[in-house]
Each structure stands twice: as structure tokens, then as C-alpha cells.
C-alpha beads as a LAMMPS data file, in Angstrom:
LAMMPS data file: protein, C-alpha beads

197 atoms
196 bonds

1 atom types
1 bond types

-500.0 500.0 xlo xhi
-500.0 500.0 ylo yhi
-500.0 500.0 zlo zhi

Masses

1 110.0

Atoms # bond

1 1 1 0.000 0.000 0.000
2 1 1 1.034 3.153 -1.024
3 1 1 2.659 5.975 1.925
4 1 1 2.220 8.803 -0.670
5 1 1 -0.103 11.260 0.265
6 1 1 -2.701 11.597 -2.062
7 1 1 -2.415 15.297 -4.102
8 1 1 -5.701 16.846 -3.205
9 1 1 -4.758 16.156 0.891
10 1 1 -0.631 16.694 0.887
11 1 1 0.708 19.745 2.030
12 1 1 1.393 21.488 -1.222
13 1 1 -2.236 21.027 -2.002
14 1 1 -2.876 22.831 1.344
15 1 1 -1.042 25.191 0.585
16 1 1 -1.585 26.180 -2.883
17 1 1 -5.573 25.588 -2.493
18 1 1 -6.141 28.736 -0.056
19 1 1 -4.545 30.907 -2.668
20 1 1 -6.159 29.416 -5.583
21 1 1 -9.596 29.980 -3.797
22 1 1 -8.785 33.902 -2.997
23 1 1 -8.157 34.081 -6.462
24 1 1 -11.448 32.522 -7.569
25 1 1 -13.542 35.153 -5.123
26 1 1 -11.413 38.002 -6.631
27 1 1 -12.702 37.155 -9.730
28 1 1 -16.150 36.854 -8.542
29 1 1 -16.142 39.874 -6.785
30 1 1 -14.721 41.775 -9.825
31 1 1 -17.796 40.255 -11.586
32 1 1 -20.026 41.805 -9.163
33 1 1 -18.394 45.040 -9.273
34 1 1 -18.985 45.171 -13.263
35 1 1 -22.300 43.275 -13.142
36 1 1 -23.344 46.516 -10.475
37 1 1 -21.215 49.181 -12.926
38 1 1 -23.128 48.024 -16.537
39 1 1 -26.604 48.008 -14.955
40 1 1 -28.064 51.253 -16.129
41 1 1 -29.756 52.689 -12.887
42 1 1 -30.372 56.461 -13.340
43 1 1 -33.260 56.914 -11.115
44 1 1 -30.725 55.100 -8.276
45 1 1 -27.510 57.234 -8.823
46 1 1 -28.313 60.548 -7.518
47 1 1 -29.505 58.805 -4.465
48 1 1 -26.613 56.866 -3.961
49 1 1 -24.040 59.383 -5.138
50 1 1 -25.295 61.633 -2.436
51 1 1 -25.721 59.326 0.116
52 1 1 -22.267 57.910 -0.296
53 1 1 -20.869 61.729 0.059
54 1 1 -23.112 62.041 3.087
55 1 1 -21.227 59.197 4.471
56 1 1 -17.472 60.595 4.158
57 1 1 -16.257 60.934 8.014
58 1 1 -18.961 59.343 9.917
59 1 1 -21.497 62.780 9.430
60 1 1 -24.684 60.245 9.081
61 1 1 -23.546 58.660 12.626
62 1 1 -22.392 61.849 13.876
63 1 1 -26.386 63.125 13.224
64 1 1 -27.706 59.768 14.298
65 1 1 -25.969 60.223 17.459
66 1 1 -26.950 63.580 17.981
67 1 1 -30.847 62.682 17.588
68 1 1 -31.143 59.851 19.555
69 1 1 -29.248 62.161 22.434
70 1 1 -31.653 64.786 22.063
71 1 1 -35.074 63.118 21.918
72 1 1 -34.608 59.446 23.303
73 1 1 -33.292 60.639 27.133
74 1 1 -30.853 58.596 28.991
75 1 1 -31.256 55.268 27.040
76 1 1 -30.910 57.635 23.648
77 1 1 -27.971 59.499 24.991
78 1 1 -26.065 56.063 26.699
79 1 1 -27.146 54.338 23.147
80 1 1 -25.389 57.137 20.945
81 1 1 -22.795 56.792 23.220
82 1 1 -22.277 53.079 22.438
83 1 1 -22.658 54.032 18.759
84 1 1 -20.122 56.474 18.535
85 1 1 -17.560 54.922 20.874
86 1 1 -18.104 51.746 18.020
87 1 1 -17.161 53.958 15.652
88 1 1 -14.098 55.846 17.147
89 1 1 -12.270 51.990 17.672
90 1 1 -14.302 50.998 14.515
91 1 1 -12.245 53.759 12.301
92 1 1 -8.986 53.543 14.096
93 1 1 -8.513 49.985 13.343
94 1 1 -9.994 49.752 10.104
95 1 1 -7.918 52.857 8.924
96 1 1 -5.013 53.175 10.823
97 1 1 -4.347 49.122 11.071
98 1 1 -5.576 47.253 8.496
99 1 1 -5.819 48.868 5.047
100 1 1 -2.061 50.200 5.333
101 1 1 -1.606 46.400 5.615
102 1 1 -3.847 45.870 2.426
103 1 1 -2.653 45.887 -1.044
104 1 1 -5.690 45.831 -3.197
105 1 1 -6.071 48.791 -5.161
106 1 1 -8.872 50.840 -5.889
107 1 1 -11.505 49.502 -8.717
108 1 1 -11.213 51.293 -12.530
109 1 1 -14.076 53.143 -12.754
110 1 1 -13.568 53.897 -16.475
111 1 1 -12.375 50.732 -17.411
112 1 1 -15.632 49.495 -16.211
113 1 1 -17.302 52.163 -17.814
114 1 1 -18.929 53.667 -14.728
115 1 1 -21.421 56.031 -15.658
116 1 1 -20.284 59.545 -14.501
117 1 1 -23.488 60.567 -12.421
118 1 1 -22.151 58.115 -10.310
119 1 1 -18.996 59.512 -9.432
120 1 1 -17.925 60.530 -6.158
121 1 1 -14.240 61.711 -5.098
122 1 1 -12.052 58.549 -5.249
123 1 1 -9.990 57.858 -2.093
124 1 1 -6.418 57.691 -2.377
125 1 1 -6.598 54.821 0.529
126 1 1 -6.321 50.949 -0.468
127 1 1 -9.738 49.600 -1.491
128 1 1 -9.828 46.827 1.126
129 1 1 -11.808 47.107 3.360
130 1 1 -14.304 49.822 3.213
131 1 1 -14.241 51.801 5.914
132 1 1 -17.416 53.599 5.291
133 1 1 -19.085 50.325 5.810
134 1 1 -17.244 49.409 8.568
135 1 1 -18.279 52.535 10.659
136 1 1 -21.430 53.118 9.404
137 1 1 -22.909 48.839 10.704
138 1 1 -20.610 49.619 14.109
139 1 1 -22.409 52.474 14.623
140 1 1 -25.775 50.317 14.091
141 1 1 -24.246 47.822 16.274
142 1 1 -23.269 49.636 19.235
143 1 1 -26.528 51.550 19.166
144 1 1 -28.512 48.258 18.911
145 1 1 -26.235 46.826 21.952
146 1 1 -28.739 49.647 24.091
147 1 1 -31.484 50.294 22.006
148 1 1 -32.417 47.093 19.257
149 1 1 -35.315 49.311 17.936
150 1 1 -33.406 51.852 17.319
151 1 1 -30.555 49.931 15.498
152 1 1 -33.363 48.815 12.526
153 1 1 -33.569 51.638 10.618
154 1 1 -29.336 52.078 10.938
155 1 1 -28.849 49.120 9.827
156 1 1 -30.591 49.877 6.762
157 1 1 -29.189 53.167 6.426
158 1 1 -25.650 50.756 7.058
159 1 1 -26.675 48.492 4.367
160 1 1 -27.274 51.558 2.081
161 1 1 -24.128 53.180 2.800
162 1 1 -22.208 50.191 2.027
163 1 1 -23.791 49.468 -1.634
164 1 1 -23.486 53.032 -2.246
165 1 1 -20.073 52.325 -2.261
166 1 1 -19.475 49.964 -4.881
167 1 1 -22.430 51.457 -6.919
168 1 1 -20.372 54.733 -7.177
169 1 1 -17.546 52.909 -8.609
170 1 1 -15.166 53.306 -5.550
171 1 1 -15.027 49.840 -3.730
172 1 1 -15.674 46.160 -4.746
173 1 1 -18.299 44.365 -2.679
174 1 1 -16.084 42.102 -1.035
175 1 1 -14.633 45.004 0.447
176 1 1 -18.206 46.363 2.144
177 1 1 -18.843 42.945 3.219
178 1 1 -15.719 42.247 4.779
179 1 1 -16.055 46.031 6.279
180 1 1 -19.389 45.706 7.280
181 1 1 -17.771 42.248 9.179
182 1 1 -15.598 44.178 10.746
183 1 1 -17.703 46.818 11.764
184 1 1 -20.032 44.539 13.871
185 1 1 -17.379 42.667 15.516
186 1 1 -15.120 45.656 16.762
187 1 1 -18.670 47.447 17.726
188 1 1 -20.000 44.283 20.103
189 1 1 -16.118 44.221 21.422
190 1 1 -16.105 47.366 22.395
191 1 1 -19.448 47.414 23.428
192 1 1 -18.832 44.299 26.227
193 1 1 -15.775 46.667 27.244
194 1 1 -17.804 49.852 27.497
195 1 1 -20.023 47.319 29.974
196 1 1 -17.801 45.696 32.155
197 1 1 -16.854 49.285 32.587

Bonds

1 1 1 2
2 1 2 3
3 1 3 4
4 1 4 5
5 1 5 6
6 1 6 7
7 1 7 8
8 1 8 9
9 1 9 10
10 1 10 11
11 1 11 12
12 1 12 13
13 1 13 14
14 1 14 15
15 1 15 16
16 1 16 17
17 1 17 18
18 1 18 19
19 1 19 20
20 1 20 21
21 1 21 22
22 1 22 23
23 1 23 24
24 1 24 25
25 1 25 26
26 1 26 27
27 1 27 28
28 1 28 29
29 1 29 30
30 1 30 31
31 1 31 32
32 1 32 33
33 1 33 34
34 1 34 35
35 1 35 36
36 1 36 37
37 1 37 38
38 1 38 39
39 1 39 40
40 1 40 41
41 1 41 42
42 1 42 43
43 1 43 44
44 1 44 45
45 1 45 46
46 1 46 47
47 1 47 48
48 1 48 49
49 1 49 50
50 1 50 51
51 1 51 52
52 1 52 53
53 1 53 54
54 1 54 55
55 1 55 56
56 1 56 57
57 1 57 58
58 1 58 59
59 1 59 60
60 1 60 61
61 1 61 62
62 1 62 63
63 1 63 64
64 1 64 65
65 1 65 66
66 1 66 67
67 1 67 68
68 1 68 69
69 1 69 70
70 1 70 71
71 1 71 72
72 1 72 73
73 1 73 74
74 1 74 75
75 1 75 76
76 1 76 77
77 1 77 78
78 1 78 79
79 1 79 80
80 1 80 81
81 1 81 82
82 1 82 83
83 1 83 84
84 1 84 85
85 1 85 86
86 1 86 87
87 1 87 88
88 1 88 89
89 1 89 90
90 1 90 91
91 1 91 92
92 1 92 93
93 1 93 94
94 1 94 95
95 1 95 96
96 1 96 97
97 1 97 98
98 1 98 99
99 1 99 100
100 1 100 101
101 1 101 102
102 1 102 103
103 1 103 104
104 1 104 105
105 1 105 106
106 1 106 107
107 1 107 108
108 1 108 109
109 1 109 110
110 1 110 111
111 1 111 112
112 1 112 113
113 1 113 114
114 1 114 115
115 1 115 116
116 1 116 117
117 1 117 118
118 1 118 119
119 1 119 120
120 1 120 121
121 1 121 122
122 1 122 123
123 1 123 124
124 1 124 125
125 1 125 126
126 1 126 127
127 1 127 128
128 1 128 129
129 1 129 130
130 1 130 131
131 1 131 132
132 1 132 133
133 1 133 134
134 1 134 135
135 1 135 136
136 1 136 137
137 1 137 138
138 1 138 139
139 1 139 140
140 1 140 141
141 1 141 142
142 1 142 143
143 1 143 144
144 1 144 145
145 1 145 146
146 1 146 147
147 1 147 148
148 1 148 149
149 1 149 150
150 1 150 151
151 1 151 152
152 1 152 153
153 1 153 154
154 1 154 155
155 1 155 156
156 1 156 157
157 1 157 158
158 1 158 159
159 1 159 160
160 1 160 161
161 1 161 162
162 1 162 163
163 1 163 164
164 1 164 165
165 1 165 166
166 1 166 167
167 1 167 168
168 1 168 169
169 1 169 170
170 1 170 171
171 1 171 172
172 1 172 173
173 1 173 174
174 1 174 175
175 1 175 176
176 1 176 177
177 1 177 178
178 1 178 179
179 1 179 180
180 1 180 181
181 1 181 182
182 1 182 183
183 1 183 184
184 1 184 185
185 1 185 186
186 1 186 187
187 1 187 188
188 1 188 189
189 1 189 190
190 1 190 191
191 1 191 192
192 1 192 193
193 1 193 194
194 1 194 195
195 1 195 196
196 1 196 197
């Protein structure tokens, strides 16, 4: 009987297969991205143009925040709290330790033949991961951690925020998934610290 290991369960196999599989989602999230980019939408890209702007630096959590403080009393003011503590660690991590790290370059908007009414300013960061979507579903998160009826709607607005993103040409959607990921988990992290506090 044979000692060999077999080729799909030796170690070159294990290591070669990982990287053959990254490849393979690359591809299918590039044919997202230009599935999303050739899909004439015009009654969608004003919306999402705008909306995507309206994300840039947190402003639609910053608001959030500042609502539920105002009209939802201690429990509103303790939830934006939360939110906005989610998003401080969210952003600091996502943009100060992992996309330095990343290598993945921004998508070509005009080799993809993204229609210009979709444009918004491209970043000069690394694509991966988005960091809009990262803040905006920690912000959701660590709201939801003290108020879950409050977190619906920001989730939405979350969800939004993060196919605005690719629909305006600037970020694939692996990169608001894996943001949006990332966003959740450093939220309910930092939420369990805020509480133990």
C-alpha cells in the first residue's frame, strides 16, 4: 500500500488551495463590481451618489448620534454613546491598522465604464476594506447593543451606505462585506468593554 499522500490532501495542495480559492472570489467579486457598474440605474444614482458623500467621516452617525441624544433621554444618549464609541475603535482599526496592511487597489471606474453621475471623489486609501461600511454597521451595532429598535432603521441606512459604495464605482463588494464584518465585531467588542466598565 502506497505511503504517498494523495495530491488533493498533501501539504502542497494545502497550501496552494487557499490561494487558488482567494483568487477565484477576486474574480467573482470583480464580476459583481462590473455586473453593479453596466446596470443602467439612473433613477438610483443621484440617491446613492449623495448618500455615499453624506457618508465621508462618519457625518450620518455623527447626526444619528446627535438625535437619539436629544429626543430618546438617557437610554438615547447612553445608546449614541455606544454608537459612537463603536465607531471611534471601529475607524482607528480599520484605517489606521488594516488597510495600510492591504494591497488591493482601488476599482477602474472607467475601465468598467462607470457612468459619470455616479462619481464621487475617489480615495487615495487601499480599497480593502471599506471603511465607510465598517463605521457606518458599528455604529448600528453599538446603538442596537442599548437600544435594538433603534438599530433597525441604521442598519438599513448601514446596508445603504455600504452598496453606495461599490455602486459609485469606488469599492468592490467584497470590500463592504468584509467592512461591514468588521464593523459589527469591533462594535459588540467594544461594546462588552464599554459594559464591564
Amino acid at each position: 500500500m502506497s505511503t504517498e499522500p494523495h495530491p488533493l490532501t498533501g501539504p502542497i495542495f494545502k497550501m496552494i488551495a487557499p490561494r487558488r480559492w482567494l483568487r477565484e472570489l477576486g474574480r467573482v467579486d470583480a464580476a459583481l463590481y462590473a455586473t453593479v457598474a453596466g446596470t443602467p440605474t439612473p433613477a438610483l444614482d443621484k440617491s446613492m451618489r449623495r448618500l455615499s458623500g453624506a457618508a465621508n467621516y462618519s457625518r450620518l452617525s455623527i447626526v444619528s448620534a446627535a438625535v437619539l441624544a436629544l429626543a430618546g433621554g438617557p437610554n438615547g444618549r447612553r445608546a449614541a454613546a455606544f454608537g459612537l464609541a463603536s465607531v471611534t475603535v471601529t475607524a482607528t482599526v480599520v484605517n489606521l491598522g488594516v488597510k495600510p496592511l492591504s494591497r488591493r487597489g482601488r476599482p477602474d471606474r472607467v475601465a468598467e465604464r462607470v457612468p459619470m453621475d455616479r462619481h464621487v471623489r475617489m480615495p487615495v486609501s487601499t480599497s480593502f476594506p471599506s471603511g465607510h461600511a465598517a463605521a457606518a454597521f458599528a455604529f448600528a451595532t453599538g446603538v442596537g447593543h442599548v437600544s435594538p429598535t433603534a438599530a433597525i432603521p441604521l442598519r438599513v441606512l448601514a446596508a445603504l451606505v455600504g452598496y453606495s459604495r461599490v455602486h459609485t464605482g469606488v469599492h468592490y463588494p467584497g470590500d463592504v462585506v468584509v467592512g461591514s464584518l468588521m464593523g459589527t465585531t469591533l462594535a459588540q467588542l467594544t461594546t462588552q468593554v464599554l459594559d464591564h466598565r
